[in-house]
Structure formats: structure tokens, C-alpha cells
C-alpha positions in Angstrom: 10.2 8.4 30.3 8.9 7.2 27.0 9.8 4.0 25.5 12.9 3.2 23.5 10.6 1.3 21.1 8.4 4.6 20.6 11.3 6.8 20.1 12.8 4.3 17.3 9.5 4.9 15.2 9.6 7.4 12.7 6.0 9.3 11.5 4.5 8.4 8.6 5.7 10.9 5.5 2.7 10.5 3.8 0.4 11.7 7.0 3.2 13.9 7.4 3.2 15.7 3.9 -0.8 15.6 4.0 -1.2 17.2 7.6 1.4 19.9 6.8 -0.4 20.6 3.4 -4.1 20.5 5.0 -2.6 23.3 7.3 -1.3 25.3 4.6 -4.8 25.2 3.1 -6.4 26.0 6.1 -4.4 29.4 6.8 -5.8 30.5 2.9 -3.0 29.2 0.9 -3.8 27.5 -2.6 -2.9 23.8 -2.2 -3.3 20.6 -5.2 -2.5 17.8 -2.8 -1.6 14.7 -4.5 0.0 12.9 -1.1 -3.0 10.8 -0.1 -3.5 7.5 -0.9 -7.4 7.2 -0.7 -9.5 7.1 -3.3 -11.2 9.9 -4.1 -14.5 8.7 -4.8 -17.6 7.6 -2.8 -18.1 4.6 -1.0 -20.8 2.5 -3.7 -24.6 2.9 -2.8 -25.3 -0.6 -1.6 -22.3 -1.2 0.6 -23.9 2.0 2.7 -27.0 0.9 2.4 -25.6 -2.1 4.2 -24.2 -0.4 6.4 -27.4 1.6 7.7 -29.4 -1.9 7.6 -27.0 -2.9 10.4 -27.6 -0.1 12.8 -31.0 0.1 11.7 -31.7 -3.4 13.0 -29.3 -3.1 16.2 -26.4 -4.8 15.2 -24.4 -2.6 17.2 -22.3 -4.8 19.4 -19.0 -6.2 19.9 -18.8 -9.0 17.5 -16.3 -12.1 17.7 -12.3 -11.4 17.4 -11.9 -12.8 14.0 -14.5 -11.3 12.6 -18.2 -12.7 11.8 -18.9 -16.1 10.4 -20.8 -14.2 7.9 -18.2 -11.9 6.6 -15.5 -14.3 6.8 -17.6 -17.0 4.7 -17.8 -14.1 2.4 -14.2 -13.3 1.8 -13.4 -17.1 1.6 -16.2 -17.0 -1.3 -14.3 -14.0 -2.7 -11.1 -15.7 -2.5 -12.5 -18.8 -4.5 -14.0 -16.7 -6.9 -11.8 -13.4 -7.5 -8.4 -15.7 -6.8 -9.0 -19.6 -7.8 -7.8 -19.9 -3.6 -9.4 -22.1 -1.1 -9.6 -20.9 2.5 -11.5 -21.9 5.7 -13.4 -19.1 7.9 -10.9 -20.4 10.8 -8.5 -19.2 8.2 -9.3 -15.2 8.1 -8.5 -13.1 10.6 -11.0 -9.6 9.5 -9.1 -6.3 11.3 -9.3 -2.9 11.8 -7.1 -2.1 8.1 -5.2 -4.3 6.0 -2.0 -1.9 7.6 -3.2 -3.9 11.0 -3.5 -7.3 9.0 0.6 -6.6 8.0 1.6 -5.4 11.7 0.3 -7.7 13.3 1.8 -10.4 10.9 4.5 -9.3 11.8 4.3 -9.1 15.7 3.0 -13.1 15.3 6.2 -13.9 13.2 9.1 -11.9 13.9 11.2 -12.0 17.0 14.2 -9.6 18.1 17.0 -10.0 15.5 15.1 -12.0 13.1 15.6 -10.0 9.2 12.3 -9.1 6.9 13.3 -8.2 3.3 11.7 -5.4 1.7 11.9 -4.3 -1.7 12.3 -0.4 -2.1 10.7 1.5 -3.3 8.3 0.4 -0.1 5.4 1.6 1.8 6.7 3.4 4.2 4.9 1.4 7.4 6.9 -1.4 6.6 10.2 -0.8 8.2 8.7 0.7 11.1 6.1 -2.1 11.9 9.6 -4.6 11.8 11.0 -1.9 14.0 8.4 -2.2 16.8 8.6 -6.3 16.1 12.6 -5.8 17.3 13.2 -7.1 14.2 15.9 -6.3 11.3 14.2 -4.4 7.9 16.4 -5.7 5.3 15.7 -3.2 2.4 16.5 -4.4 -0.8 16.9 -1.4 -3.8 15.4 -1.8 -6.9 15.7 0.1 -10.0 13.8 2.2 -12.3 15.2 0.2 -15.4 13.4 -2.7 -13.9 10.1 -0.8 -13.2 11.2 -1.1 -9.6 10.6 -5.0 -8.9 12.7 -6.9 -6.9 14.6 -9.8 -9.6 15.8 -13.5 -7.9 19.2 -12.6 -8.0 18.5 -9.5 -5.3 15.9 -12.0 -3.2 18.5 -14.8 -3.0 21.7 -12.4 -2.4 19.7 -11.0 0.4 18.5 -14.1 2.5 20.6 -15.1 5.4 20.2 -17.7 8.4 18.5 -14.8 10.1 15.7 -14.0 7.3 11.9 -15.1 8.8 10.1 -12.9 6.0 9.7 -11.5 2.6 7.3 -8.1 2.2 6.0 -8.1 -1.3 3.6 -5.5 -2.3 1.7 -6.3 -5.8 1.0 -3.4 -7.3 2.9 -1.2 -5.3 2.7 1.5 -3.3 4.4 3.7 -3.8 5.6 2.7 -7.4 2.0 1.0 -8.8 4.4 -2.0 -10.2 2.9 -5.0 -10.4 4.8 -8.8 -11.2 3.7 -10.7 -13.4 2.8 -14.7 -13.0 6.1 -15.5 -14.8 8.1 -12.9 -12.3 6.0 -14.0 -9.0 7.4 -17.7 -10.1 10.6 -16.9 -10.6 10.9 -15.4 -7.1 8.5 -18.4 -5.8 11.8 -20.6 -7.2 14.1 -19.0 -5.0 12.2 -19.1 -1.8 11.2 -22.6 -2.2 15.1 -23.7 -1.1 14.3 -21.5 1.9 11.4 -22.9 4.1 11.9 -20.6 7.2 11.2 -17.7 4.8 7.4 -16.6 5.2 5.7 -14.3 2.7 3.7 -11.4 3.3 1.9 -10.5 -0.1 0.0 -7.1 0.4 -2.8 -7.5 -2.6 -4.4 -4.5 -1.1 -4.5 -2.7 -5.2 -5.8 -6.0 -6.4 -9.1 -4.4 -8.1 -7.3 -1.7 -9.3 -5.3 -3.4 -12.0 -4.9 -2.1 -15.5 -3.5 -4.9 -18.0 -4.7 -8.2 -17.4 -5.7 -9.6 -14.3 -4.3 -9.3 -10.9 -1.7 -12.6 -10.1 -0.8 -13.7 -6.7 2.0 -15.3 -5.9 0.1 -18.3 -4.7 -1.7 -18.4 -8.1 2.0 -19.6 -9.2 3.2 -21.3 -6.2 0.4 -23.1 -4.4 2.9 -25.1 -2.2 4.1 -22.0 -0.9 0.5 -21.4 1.2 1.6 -22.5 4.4 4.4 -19.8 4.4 1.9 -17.2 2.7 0.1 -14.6 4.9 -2.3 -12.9 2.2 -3.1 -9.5 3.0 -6.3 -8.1 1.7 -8.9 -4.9 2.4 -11.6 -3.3 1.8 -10.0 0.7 1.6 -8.8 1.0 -2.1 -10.9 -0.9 -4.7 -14.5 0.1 -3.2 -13.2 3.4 -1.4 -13.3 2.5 2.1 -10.6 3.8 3.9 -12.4 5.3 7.0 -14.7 2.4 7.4 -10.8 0.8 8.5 -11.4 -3.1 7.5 -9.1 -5.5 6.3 -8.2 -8.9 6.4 -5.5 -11.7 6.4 -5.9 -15.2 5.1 -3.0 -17.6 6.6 -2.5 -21.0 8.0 -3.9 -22.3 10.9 -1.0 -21.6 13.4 -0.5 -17.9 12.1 -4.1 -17.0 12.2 -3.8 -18.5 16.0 -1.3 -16.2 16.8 -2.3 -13.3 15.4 -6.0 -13.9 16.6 -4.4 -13.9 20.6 -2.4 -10.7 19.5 -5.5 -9.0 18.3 -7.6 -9.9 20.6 -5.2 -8.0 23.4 -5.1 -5.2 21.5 -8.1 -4.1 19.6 -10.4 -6.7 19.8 -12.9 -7.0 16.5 -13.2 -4.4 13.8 -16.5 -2.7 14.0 -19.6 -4.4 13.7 -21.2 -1.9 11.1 -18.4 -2.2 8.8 -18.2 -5.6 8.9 -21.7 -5.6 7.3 -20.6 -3.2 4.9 -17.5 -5.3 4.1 -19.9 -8.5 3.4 -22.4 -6.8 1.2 -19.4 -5.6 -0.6 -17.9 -8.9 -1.5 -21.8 -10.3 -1.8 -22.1 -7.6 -4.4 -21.3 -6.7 -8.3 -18.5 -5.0 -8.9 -19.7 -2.9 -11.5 -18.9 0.7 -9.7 -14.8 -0.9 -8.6 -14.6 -1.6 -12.5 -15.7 2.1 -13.3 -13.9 3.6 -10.7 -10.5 1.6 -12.3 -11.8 3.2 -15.4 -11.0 6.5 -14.7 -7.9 5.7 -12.2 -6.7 4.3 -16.0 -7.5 7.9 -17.8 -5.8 9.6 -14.9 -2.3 7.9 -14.8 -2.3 7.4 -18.6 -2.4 11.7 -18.5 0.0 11.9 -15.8 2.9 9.5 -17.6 2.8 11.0 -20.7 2.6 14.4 -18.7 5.5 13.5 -16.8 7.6 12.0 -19.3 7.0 15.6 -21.2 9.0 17.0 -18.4 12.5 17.7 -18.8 14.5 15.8 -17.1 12.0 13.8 -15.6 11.0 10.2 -16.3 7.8 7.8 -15.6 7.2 4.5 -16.3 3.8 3.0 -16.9 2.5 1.9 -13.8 0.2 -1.9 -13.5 -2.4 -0.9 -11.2 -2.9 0.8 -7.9 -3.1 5.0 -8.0 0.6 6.0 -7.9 3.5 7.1 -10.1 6.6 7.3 -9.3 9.1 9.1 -11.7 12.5 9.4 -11.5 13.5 13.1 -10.8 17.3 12.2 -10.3 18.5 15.0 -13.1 17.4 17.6 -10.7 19.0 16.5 -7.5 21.6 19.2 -6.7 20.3 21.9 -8.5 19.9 25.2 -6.3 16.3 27.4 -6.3 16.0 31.1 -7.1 16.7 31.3 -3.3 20.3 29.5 -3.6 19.3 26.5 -1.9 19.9 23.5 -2.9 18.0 20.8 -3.7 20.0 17.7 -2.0 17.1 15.3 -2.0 13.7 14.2 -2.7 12.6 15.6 0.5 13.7 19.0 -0.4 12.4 18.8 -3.9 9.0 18.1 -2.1 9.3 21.2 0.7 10.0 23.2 -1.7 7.3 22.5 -4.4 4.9 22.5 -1.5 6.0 25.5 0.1 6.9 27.9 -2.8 4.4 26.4 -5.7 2.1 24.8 -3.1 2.1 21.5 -4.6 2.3 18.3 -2.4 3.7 15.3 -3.2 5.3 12.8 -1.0 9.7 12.5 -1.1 11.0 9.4 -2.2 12.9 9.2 0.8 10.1 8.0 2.8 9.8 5.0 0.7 13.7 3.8 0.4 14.0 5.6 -3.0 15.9 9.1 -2.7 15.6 9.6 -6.8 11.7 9.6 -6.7 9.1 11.0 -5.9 5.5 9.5 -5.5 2.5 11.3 -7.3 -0.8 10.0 -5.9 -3.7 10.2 -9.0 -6.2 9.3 -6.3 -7.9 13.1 -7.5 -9.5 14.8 -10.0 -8.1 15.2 -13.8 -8.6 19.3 -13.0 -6.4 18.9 -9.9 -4.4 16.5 -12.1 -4.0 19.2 -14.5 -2.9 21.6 -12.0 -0.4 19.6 -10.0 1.6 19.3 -13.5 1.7 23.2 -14.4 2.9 23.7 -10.8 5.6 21.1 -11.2 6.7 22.0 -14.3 7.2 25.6 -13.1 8.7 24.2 -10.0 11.3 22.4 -12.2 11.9 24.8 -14.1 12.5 27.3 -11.5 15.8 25.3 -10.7 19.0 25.6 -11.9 
């Protein structure tokens, strides 16, 4: 008999939406998939270059549980210069994905009952990883008006004597908000009255930043770093998703814990992408900038694309690869077929199964009057995803 635990969990929509739209494609349909978050671009030259060093020279075995002194040291020189933040190697716990740096966090912290807030719109993982911890998700709804970023007033109306953690996400997925230094203080206020309250700040978009420069919460509130598990990775800013590698920076006691938990369970990421991961942080930066470059030209064409849209609005995103725009004004409305459209997720199965067009429901994310738009792809793709949606849309009545 499977586990209560595994029969709790839910399936990732966005795998979900992506597997369902791969099949289409495979049985001949035409498909513009814009449901992946992953970059759509090629891992840079010298971090692969790195990479075939290692297994040219050997270095092909298990390494320690952490991570390796070398690649550790790097990411703590990354930290000082990127992020003005001072960390010890002891400090970073390296792992197979920033999404195992947050579960695990959460394994180490959370015990049955205890609540974790978490802003929605949210990555959909979230909940489910405080699910499998036996703990309470505490979603928190944010609105569009606001760019869909969780004010003081909603943090301190939602902690209780049961609250261990806060889940913040700057920028977001799935909305691509990102908090200033003067909001990330303002929440920082509140949750210094509350020191059983940890923070997990997911940074993972931090290269991928449009206007300024990315701010994290412990830029604002240093005090707060014993209560701060920064999550970090490799996947989005240089385009390594399948080389899985991410990382956690924490206090002593935290990256204790987690280390035993990870050491049970999957042991070290792999050796040749920790050498990639070093030589990435040892390197320029000068292809993450250009690749930001044109992830700026894409959403730029898909808000004002968007906001062309009838009954359809966008706000301008801060960073990561996402939109998210509010599609509220066509909820209810029926298809040529006299169905109706009663949520995002039907708006999505529809515009993938009639106009094949995949985008992922705002359901998924705790935001049933959104949908998420992924500009992880080409412009020409781009192009085509919005002629499809547009006659989607318009198809409705």
C-alpha cells in the first residue's frame, strides 16, 4: 500500500503541462510551448570546458557531502563579491538543485503542524515540499495591483504561535516580481518581533534582473542572517538546469542538519558539475549579462503584446523569465464548443488542445486569475504563442 505522505503530493503542473505538450508534439501536432522554465540557451563555453577538464583528468568520484572545499570557497567568494555577504565553506551546503537546497530546508526546519507562509502567486513545489515536512502551507494571496508582492500588513496578519518559516521568492516564479531594498525592509521590520520565524529567500533569478541590481533581504537586514537560509543555483543565470547544482548558505546549526539529511538521501552532487559550478563563479560573466539582454527584449515584446490583448493585462516583470497576466475578464466565458471556461486550468487545456499553445494555469501556483507565460524561448516562438492566444481569446464568448 503506498504511503499516505505520497498520496498527499500533488505532480508538478509545470512538468505536467510540458510532458502532455511534448506528447502532443510527438504524435505530429504543431505545439509553441512556453511552460518550461529553463533557459533556452547553451550552457557558456568555459563552464563546459570545465567540465570535460574534470573527467579528462579523472575526477570522477564521489566527492564530500557538502560539496568540495574548492567549489564552496568559490561560492563564498561569489557571495562577497556578487552580494556584499560573508559566509564560511562550513556555511554552504552545494546539492543536487536549488529545489533540493529548499526541500531539504525544509525537512531540517519544519516539524508536523508547524505553518510556512507563502506568498501566492508561488512556485508550485513549495506547498508540496511543506506537505511531505507534515507541515502546514500557509498561503498568503497577493494581488495584481500590487505586482503580486506580499505587503507587512499580509506577513504580520498571517503569523501565529505556530509559524517556523517565511518562503520568499525574489524575482518570482511564477510572476518575475522582484522587492525592492525599501520593500525587503519593510517586511524585515515585521519579522524582527518574531524570532522563531526563519526565512527562506529563493535568489535562484538573481542574474536575471532587469532594473537595477538584485537586493537580498539580508542586504537590508543583516541581523536577520541567523534566521536566513539563502537559496542559490547554478540552472537559470548560466543555463544549467540538467547539470542539477545548487546551493544553500545558512547558519551553522542549519547547514548541520541539512548536511545529515543529505547525506542519507543523496549524498553529494556530482563531481563533474561541481567543477563546472566553480569555473562558473571563477569566471566573467559576460555571456549571463548577454543572455539577460535578450531575456529583457523578449518580456518587453510579450507585455506590451499582452497588454494589446483585450481583456488581458500584464504588468512589467523585474527579472527572472515569466509573465504573469491577469486573464480574469475571460473566466466564464464558454468556447465554440459550449464549454466553459471555469478556470485557469481550463483556459490552458483548452488553448493547448484546440490552438496548441502551452502555457501553465494559474491554479498551479495559488493564483486562479493568471496564467504564467514562460519567455525562456525564441522571439519567433514568442511571436507565435501570441497569434495563437489572441485567437484563443477571441474564440471565446
Amino acid at each position: 500500500m503506498i504511503s499516505k505522505r505520497a498520496q498527499q503530493l500533488q505532480p508538478s503542473a509545470t512538468l505536467k503541462v510540458t510532458g502532455r505538450a511534448k506528447e502532443l508534439k510527438r504524435q505530429g501536432k504543431s505545439i509553441v510551448s512556453l511552460s518550461a522554465g529553463e533557459p533556452d540557451f547553451k550552457t557558456p563555453k568555459h563552464i563546459c570546458d570545465a567540465a570535460i577538464k574534470a573527467i579528462n583528468d579523472g575526477f570522477h568520484g564521489y566527492t564530500m557531502n557538502p560539496g568540495t572545499p574548492e567549489l564552496r570557497e568559490a561560492i563564498c567568494n561569489k557571495l562577497k563579491r556578487d552580494n556584499d555577504l560573508d559566509y564560511d565553506a562550513s556555511q554552504i551546503i552545494c546539492s543536487n538543485g536549488a529545489k533540493q537546497s529548499i526541500g531539504f530546508s525544509i525537512l531540517a526546519l519544519v516539524d508536523p503542524g508547524d505553518e510556512v507562509i507563502i506568498p501566492a502567486p508561488y512556485w508550485v513545489s513549495y506547498p508540496e515540499m511543506v506537505r511531505l515536512a507534515e507541515g502546514t502551507s500557509v498561503p498568503v494571496r497577493t494581488s495584481f495591483e500590487n505586482n503580486f508582492k506580499l505587503t507587512p500588513k499580509q506577513l504580520e496578519e498571517a503569523i501565529t504561535d505556530k509559524t517556523k518559516a517565511l518562503i520568499l521568492c525574489s524575482p518570482s516564479n511564477p510572476t518575475g516580481a522582484q522587492y525592492t531594498a525599501e520593500e525587503l525592509k519593510d517586511l524585515a521590520e515585521v519579522l524582527k518581533n518574531y524570532p522563531q520565524v526563519y526565512i527562506i529567500s529563493d535568489e535562484i533569478y538573481e542574474y536575471i534582473v532587469f532594473e537595477g541590481e538584485h537586493v537580498s533581504i539580508l542586504n537590508v537586514a543583516p541581523e536577520l542572517k541567523d534566521r536566513v537560509i539563502l537559496i542559490n543555483g547554478f540552472s537559470k543565470g548560466f543555463a544549467m538546469t540538467g547539470w542539477r547544482l545548487g546551493y544553500l548558505a545558512a547558519n551553522d546549526e542549519i547547514t548541520g542538519a541539512v548536511s545529515k539529511i543529505q547525506s542519507q538521501e543523496t549524498s553529494a552532487p556530482s563531481s563533474i558539475s561541481q567543477k563546472a559550478g566553480e569555473a562558473a563563479y571563477k569566471g566573467d560573466l559576460d555571456e549571463v549579462i548577454a543572455m539577460r539582454e535578450q531575456f529583457k527584449e523578449r518580456r518587453d515584446y510579450l507585455v506590451e503584446a499582452l497588454n494589446a490583448i483585450e481583456g488581458v493585462s500584464c504588468f512589467t516583470p523585474g527579472g527572472a523569465f515569466y509573465v504573469f497576466p491577469d486573464i480574469s475578464h475571460y473566466i466564464g466565458s464558454s468556447t465554440p464548443k459550449d464549454t466553459k471556461i471555469e478556470s485557469s486550468t481550463d483556459m490552458c487545456l483548452y488553448l493547448l488542445d484546440e490552438f496548441g499553445l502551452a502555457l501553465v494555469p494559474g491554479d498551479a501556483f495559488g493564483e486562479p486569475n493568471g496564467i504564467r507565460l514562460s519567455y525562456a524561448a525564441s522571439m519567433d516562438d514568442l511571436k507565435e504563442a501570441i497569434n495563437r492566444l489572441k485567437k484563443g481569446l477571441a474564440s471565446l464568448t
